[in-house]
N, C-alpha and C positions, 0 to 999 in steps of 0.2 A: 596044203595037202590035207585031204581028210580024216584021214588017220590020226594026226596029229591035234586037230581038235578036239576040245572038249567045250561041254554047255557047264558054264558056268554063274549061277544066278540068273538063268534065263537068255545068256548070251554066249553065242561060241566062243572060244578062245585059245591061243594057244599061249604054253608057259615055258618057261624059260628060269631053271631053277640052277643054287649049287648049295654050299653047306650054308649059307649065310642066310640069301633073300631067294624068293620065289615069287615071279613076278607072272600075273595073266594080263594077257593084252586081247581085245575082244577084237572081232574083224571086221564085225559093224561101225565104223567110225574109228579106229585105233584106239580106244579108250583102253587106258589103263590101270588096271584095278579086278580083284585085289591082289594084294604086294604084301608079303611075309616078313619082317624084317627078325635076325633074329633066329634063324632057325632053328641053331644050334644050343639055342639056352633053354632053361622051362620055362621062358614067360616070351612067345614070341610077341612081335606087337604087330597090326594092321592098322597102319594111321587112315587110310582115304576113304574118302566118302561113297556110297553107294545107294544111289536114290528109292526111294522106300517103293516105288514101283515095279523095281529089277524081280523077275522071276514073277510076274502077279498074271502075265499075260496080256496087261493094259500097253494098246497101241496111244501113243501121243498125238501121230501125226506130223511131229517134227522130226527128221532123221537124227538129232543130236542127242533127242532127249530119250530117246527109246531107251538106249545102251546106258544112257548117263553116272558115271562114275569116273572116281579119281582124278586121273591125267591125261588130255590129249594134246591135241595139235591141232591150234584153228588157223584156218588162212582163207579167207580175211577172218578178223574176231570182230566177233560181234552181229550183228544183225542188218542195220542198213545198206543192205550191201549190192542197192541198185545204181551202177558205174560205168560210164560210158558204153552203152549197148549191152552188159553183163547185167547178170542176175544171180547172185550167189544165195545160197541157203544160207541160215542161221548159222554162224561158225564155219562155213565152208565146206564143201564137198567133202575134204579132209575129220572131220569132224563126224560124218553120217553115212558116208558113204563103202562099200563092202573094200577092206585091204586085200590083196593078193599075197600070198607066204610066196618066200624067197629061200627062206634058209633058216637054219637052228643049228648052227654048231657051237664046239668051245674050243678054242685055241691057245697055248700056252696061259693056260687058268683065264682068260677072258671066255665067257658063254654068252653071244650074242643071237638074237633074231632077229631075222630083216625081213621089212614087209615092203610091198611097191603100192605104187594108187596113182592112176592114169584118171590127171583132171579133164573137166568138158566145157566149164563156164567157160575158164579160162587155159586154154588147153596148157598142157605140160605133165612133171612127175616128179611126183614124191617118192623118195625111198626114205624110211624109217628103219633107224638102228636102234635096241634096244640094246645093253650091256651090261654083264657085272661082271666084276673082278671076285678071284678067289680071295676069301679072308675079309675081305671089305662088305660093308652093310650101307653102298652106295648104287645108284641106276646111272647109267649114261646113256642121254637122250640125245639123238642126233637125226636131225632132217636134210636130206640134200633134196634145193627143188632144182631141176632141173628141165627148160626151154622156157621156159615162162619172162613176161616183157611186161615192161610197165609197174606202176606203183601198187604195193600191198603192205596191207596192215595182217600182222598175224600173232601169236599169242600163247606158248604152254594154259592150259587149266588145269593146274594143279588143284584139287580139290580135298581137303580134310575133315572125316568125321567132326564132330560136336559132342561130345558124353555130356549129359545134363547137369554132371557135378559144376556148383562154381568156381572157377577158376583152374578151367581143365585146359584151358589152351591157353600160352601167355606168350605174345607174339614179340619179336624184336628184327630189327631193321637196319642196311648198312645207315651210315650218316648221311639225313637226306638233302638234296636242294631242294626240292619243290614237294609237298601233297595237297591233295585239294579233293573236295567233294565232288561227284558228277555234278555236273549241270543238269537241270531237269531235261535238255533238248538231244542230251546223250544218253537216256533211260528208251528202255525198249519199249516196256509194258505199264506206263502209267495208264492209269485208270484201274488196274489190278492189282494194285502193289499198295503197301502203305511204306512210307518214308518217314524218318525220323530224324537224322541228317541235315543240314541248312544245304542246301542247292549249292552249288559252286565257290563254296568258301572256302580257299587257301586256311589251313596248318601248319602246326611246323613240330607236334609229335602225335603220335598214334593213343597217346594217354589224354587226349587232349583236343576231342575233334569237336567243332561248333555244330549244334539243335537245331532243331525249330521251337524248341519250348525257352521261355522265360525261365522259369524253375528248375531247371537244369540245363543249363547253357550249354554244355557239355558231357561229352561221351566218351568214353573207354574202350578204343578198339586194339588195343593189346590186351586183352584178357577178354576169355571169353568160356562161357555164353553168355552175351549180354542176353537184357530181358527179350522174350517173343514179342512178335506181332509184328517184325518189319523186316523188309525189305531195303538193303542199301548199298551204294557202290560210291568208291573212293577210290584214287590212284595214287602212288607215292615212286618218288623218282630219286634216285639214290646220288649221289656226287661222284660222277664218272671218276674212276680210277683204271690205267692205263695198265699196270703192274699186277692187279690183283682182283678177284672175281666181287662183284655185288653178291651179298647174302641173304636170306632171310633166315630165323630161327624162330623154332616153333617147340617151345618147353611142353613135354607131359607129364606132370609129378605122377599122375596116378601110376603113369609103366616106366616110372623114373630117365625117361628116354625125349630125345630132341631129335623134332624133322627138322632137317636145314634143304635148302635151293641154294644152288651156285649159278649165277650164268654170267656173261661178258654185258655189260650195263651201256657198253658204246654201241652195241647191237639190238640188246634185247632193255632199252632203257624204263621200262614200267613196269609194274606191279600194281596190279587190279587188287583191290581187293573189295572182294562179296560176297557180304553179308548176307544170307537168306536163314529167315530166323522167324518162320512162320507169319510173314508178310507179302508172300505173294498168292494169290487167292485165286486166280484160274487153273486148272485142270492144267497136268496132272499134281499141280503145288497144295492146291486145297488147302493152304492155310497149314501145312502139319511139316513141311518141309524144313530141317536145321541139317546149314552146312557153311564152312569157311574155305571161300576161292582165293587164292593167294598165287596170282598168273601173271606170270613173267613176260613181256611182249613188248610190241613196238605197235602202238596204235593209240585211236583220240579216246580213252577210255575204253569202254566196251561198243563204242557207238556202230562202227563198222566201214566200214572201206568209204564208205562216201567222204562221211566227217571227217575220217582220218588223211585220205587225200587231197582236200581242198587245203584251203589254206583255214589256222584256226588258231587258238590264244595258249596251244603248247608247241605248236612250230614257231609261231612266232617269238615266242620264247629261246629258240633255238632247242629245242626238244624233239628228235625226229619222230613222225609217226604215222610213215610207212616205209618200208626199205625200196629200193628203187632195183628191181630184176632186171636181168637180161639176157636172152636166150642165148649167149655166148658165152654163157661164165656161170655155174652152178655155183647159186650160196649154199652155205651150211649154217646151220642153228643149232649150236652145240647147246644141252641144259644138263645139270646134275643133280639128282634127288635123291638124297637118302639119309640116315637117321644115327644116333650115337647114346649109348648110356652113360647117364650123368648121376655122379658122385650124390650124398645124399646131402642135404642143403644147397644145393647149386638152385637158386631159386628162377631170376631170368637173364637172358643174357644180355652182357652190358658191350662186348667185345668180339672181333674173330679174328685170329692169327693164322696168316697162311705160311707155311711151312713145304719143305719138300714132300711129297706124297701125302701132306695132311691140315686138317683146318684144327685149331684150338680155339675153340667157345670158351671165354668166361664170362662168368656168372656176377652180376649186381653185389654178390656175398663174398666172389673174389674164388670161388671154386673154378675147376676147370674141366673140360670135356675134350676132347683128341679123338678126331674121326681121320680113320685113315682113308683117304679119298684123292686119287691123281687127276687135282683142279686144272692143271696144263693140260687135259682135253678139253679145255673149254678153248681153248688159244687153238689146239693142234688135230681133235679131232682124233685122236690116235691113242690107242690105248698101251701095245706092244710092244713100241720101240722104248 
């Protein structure tokens, strides 16, 4: 409905607010951002990123990147995504393509948006639910695709500012099985990019990722900014737990506050993370571009629906990386984002305790954080009952 829009940074959007969070969702690609968390204090906080082109007027020419901001929803992720007779765009139709409004109500203190997107590549539909709960400083993301057949790779982009202070983001991680470098043959854009990163080389902490230089073997992608000039992508795969949601936690001393992501890891088993830290140098990046992707999915890194459906060195792993649809059965993709004030010395997190209706973050220093958040939506989809 048009009414209900507003231009927000150069893109329409509608929001979806209550005394907590204030959330815009634009209709060009579902991006989502920006998101108030906080609203009821004096210091609210905007974690996500908002690419320095939003509101300038500059056409990209890629549907994903026009809008580009915070959170969306790719299907397929990634880019390669020419697939038996298919041709998908960059991130997927879902990604670039205009959403249709469904609805904006609040029900028994749940205020949800729902938007629809009738795919063409590969025909079928998405509905997208956005949510918050009263008193809670959490998002509930939910995708049902529904008629769609065959294998896809797809992917949350959760996306988060950079402030230039050092050591403004200080990243942490459920316990992983497996992280590893991209491989150069699942980079989109070499030849515009500069990398820093050793190609394909398995890790086994984020404090602790192998170079390409002698003189620093190693690099620190839990704290961040690291230095500019690069461009880099890594994935990390968390130790499937059956009981309890995979994490990530994202400490900000300066707004004394923590992003965390929840989602089901037997589903959604990856976490991209990209790096772009003024090392990709085509238009619209220019070399000026600083932001941290930390995207929750099921695919061969960011490569795209080809790589990730053939056969490849994290399926064979037994690592799945595409879900297998069927136009008889709508999946859902439940995700959960949002954010918690942390005590003063909580420095990063070593810990997450899940609890009824809530996670407890502790801190490396032994502090703790209690985010009230009902993670059985990620099992049940359902917020009400």
């Amino acid at each position: 409905m048009d009414e209900l829009k507003t231009a927000i940074r150069g893109e329409l959007s509608w929001v979806a607010a209550n005394g907590q969070v204030e959330v815009a969702v634009t209709e060009r690609g579902g991006h989502m951002a920006p998101v108030s968390f906080f609203r009821d204090s004096k210091q609210p906080v905007q974690p996500y990123y908002l690419s320095p082109w939003q509101g300038t007027g500059i056409s990209t020419g890629v549907p994903v990147l026009d809008p580009l901001r915070g959170d969306f929803f790719c299907m397929p992720f990634g880019g390669e995504n020419d697939y038996r007779g298919e041709s998908h765009p960059q991130h997927g139709e879902s990604a670039g393509s205009p959403w249709e409004f469904l609805s904006l109500q609040e029900n028994g203190g749940v205020t949800e948006l729902r938007l629809g997107l009738s795919t063409h590549v590969r025909p079928g539909r998405i509905t997208k639910r956005v949510s918050i709960m009263a008193g809670q400083n959490a998002i509930y993301l939910q995708h049902v695709l529904e008629g769609y057949s065959g294998r896809m790779c797809l992917s949350h982009h959760a996306t988060l500012a950079v402030p230039e202070a050092p050591g403004s983001l200080l990243v942490s991680m459920s316990p992983l099985r497996l992280a590893r470098v991209a491989p150069r043959d699942a980079l989109a854009n070499v030849g515009n990019e500069y990398y820093f990163l050793a190609a394909g080389r398995i890790f086994t902490r984020l404090e602790r990722v192998p170079t390409i230089w002698k003189d620093q073997p190693f690099a620190d992608l839990s704290t961040h900014p690291i230095p500019r000039g690069f461009m880099d992508v890594a994935a990390v795969f968390p130790r499937p737990q059956e009981k309890t949601p995979a994490w990530t936690a994202v400490v900000m001393p300066a707004s004394r506050s923590l992003w965390f992501a929840l989602r089901d890891a037997m589903q959604l088993p990856q976490t991209t993370i990209w790096v772009s830290n003024g090392g990709r140098h085509a238009a619209p990046w220019s070399g000026v571009n600083r932001c941290l992707g930390l995207e929750d999915g099921c695919a061969y890194f960011a490569a795209g629906l080809a790589p990730s459906a053939r056969r490849n060195d994290l399926n064979a792993r037994g690592i799945p990386t595409t879900l297998l649809l069927r136009p008889d059965r709508a999946a859902r993709v439940n995700h959960i984002q949002g954010m918690v004030r942390i005590p003063g010395g909580f420095d990063r997190v070593k810990s997450a305790a899940f609890q009824d209706d809530a996670v407890v973050f502790t801190s490396r220093s032994g502090k703790k954080a209690r985010a009230s958040v009902r993670w059985s939506f990620l099992r049940t989809g359902d917020l009400l009952s």
